[in-house]
N, C-alpha and C positions, 0 to 999 in steps of 0.2 A: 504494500500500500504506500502511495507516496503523493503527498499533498504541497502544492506549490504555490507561489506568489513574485512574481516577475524573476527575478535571479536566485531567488533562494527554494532548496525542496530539503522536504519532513518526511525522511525515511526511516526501515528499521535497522537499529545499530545491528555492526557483526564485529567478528575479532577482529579483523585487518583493521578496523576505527582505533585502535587504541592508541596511536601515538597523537594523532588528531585529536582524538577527546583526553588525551592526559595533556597536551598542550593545553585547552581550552579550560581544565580544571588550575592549569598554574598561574596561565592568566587571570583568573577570578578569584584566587585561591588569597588573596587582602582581605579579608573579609568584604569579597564582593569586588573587589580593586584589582588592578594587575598586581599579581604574586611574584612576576617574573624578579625584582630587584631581591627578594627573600632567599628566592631559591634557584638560583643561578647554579649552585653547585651538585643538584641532583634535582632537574624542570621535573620527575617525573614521581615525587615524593608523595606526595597530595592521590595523583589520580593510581595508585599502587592500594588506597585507602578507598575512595571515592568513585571512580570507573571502573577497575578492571575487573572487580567481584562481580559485578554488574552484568559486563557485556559479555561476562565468565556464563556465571552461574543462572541467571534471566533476562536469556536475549530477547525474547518476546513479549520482553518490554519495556525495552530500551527504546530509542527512537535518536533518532542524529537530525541535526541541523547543516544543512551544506548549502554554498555559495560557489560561486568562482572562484574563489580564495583557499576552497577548500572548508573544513570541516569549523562548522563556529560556535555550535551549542549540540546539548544531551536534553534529554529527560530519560531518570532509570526509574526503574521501581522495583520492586519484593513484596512478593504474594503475603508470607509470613515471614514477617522477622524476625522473630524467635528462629525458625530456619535455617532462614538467608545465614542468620549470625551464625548459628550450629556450623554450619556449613564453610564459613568463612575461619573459622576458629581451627577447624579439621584440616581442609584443604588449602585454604590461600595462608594463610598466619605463621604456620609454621616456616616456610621458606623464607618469609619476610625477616622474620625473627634469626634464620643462619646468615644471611644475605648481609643484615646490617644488624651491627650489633648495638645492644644498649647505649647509650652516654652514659657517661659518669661525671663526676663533678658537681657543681655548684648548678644546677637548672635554670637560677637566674640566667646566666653565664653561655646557657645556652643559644644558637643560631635556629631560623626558625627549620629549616630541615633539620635537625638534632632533635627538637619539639616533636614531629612528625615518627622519624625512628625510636622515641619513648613511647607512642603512640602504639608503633608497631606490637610491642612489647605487653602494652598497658592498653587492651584496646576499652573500646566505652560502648558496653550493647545495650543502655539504657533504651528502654520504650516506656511511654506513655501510658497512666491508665484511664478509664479502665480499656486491660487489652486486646478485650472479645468485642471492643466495637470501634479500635484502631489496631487491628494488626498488618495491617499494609505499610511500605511507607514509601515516600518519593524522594527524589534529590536531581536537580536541575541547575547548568548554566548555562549563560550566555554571552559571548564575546559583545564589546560594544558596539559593533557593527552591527550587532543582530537585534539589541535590544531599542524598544519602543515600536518597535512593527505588530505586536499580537500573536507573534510567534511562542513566545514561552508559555503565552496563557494558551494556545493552542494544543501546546504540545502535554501540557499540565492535562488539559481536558483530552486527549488522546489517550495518556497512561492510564488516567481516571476508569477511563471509559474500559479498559483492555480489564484492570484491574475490578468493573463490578461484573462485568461478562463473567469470571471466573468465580464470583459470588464472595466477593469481598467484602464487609459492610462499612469500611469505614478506611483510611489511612491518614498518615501522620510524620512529619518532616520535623526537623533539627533546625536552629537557623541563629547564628552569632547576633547577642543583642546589640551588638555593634553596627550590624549590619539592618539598619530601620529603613533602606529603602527596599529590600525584600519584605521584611515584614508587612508592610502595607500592599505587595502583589499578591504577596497570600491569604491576606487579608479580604481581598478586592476577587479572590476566586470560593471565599467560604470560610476559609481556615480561620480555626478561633483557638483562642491558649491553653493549654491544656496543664505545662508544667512549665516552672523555670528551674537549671542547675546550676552548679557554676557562680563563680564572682570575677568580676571586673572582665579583664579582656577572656576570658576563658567560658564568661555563663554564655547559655545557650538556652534558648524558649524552641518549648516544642508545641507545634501546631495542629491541630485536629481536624480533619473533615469526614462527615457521614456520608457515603456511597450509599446507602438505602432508597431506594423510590421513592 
């Protein structure tokens, strides 16, 4: 299926996407900002977390965003995240974890790809309750080129859509409080609060929306 509007088309992601959509995750990886000054020393820290589970483990509902330029936005999702994470833990986590090792030291001290491979280590599979009417969840960006066209909201209501087919009733996304001009796009699609974690640059609000007719 592939949905179009003059230079840009909405397909579904495959593996070969992955260096394209781990670029796309490094450039937004600021919370929301180009990442690229951060993580110059491993661009591919971020979507090793954030894409490749994804396009791994649920390609069928994934979705890419492509131009001329080449690949400029995702939308992923996870049926059951309780799962997904099972399954991330088992299969993708462990190689992360031989691959790059811990930091040590002072965590202040740390760079943000070091932040990232603590991460690896430490991962975070919090979800939202209650979780029998969010166990779905999303995760999306978009290069600046691609954003303010209706395309993310497009691509949000395509995952949506994949995810109540399958008899989902509900899902629920992560989003840096730092990051307030997301919040108000998920806002502006349904999404309402569900939990806060975290303090200062590190809390995250998690967002809820009901997939029920």
């Amino acid at each position: 299926m592939t949905n179009s509007t003059t230079e840009f088309i909405i397909r579904p992601g495959r593996l070969e996407d992955l260096p394209g959509c781990y670029y796309v995750c490094m450039k937004t990886g600021n919370y929301g900002d180009d990442g690229e000054p951060f993580y110059r020393e491993d661009p591919d820290a971020l979507g090793r977390i954030f894409v490749g589970p994804y396009l791994t483990f649920e390609p069928e509902l994934s979705l890419v965003l492509e131009d001329a330029e080449g690949i400029c936005g995702y939308a992923f999702g996870a049926l059951d995240s309780r799962r997904f994470y099972e399954r991330y833990e088992r299969e993708w986590r462990p190689q992360l974890c031989t691959q790059f090792p811990e930091p040590q030291g002072d965590p202040t001290t740390w760079t943000r790809v070091q932040q990232v491979y603590y991460w690896y280590h430490h991962p975070d599979y919090f979800c939202p309750e209650p979780y029998e009417d969010y166990p779905s969840h999303l995760h999306i960006d978009l290069l600046v080129r691609a954003q303010g066209r209706g395309f993310g909201r497009r691509m949000m209501e395509m995952v949506m859509a994949k995810l109540r087919e399958r008899g989902s009733p509900g899902a629920h996304l992560g989003v840096s409080a730092l990051n307030t001009r997301a919040q108000g796009f998920y806002r502006k699609l349904g999404f309402q609060e569900l939990a806060r974690v975290g303090e200062g640059r590190d809390a995250c609000i998690y967002m809820g929306k009901s997939l029920r007719a």
